[in-house]
matplotlib code that plots the C-alpha trace (Angstrom):
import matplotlib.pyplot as plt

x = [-18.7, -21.6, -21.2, -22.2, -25.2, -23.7, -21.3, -23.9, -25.5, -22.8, -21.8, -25.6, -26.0, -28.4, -28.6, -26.7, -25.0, -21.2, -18.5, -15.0, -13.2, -9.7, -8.0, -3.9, -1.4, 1.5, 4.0, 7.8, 10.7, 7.7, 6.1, 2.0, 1.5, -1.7, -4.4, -6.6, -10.1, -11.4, -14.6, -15.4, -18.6, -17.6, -18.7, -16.0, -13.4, -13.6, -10.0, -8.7, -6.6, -4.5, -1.6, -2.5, -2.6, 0.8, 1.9, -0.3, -2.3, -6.0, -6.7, -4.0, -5.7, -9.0, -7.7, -5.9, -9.3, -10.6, -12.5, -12.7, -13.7, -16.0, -16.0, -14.0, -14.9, -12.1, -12.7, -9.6, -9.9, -7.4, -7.7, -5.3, -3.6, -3.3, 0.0, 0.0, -0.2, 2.5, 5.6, 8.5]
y = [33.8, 31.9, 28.8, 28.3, 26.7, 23.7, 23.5, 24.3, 21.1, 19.1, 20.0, 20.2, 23.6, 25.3, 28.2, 31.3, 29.7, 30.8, 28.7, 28.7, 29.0, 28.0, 28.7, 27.8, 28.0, 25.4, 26.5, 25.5, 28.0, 30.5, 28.5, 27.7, 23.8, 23.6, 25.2, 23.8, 24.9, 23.9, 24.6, 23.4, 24.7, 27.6, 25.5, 23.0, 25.2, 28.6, 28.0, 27.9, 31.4, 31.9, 32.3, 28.9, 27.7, 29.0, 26.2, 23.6, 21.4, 22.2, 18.8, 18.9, 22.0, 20.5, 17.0, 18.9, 20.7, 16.5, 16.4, 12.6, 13.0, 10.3, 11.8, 13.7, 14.9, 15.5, 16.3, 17.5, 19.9, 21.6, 25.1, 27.4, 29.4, 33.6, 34.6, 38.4, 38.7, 36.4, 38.6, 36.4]
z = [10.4, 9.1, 7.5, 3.7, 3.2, 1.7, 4.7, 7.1, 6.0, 6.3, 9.9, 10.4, 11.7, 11.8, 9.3, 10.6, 13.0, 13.6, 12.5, 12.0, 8.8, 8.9, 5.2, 5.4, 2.4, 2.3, 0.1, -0.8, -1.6, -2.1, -4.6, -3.2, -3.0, -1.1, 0.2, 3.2, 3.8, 6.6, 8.5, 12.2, 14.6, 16.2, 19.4, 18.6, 17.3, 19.4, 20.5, 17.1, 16.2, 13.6, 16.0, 17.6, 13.5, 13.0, 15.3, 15.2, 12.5, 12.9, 13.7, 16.6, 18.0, 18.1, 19.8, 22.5, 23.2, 24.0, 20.7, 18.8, 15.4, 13.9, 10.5, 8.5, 4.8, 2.6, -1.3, -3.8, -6.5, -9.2, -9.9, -11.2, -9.0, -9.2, -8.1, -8.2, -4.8, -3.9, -2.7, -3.1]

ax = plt.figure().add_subplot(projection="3d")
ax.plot(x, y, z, "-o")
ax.set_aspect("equal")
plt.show()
């Protein structure tokens, strides 16, 4: 899918350009802990499934595939979470 613009940006693609969005919920006993959001060139990242994500970290994909990250941004937010969906 294409990248945000403010992600674009950062991964300094150009606009339109495919990327790949990689969203994973961590959870314990059913109870959501964490999400991860992650977004990697779709040039970088074309191996990345969500079958291969259901057994590796994304980060672990990508370094089998010979990539050596330089840079990573990382920012934290709080939001409440909507559990309706959650079928525990």
């Amino acid at each position: 899918m294409s990248a945000p613009a403010m992600v674009a940006q950062q991964l300094q693609l150009p606009e339109g350009e495919a990327a790949v969005h990689a969203v994973r919920l961590r959870s314990i006993r059913c109870v959501p802990m964490m999400v991860t959001d992650a977004w990697v060139p779709h040039s970088i990242g074309r191996n990345v499934t969500e079958n291969a994500l259901r057994k590796q970290a994304l980060f672990e994909i990508l370094m089998a595939e010979g990539v050596k990250f330089g840079r990573v941004i990382q920012e934290t937010t709080a939001v409440d979470a909507d559990l309706s969906w959650l079928d525990c």
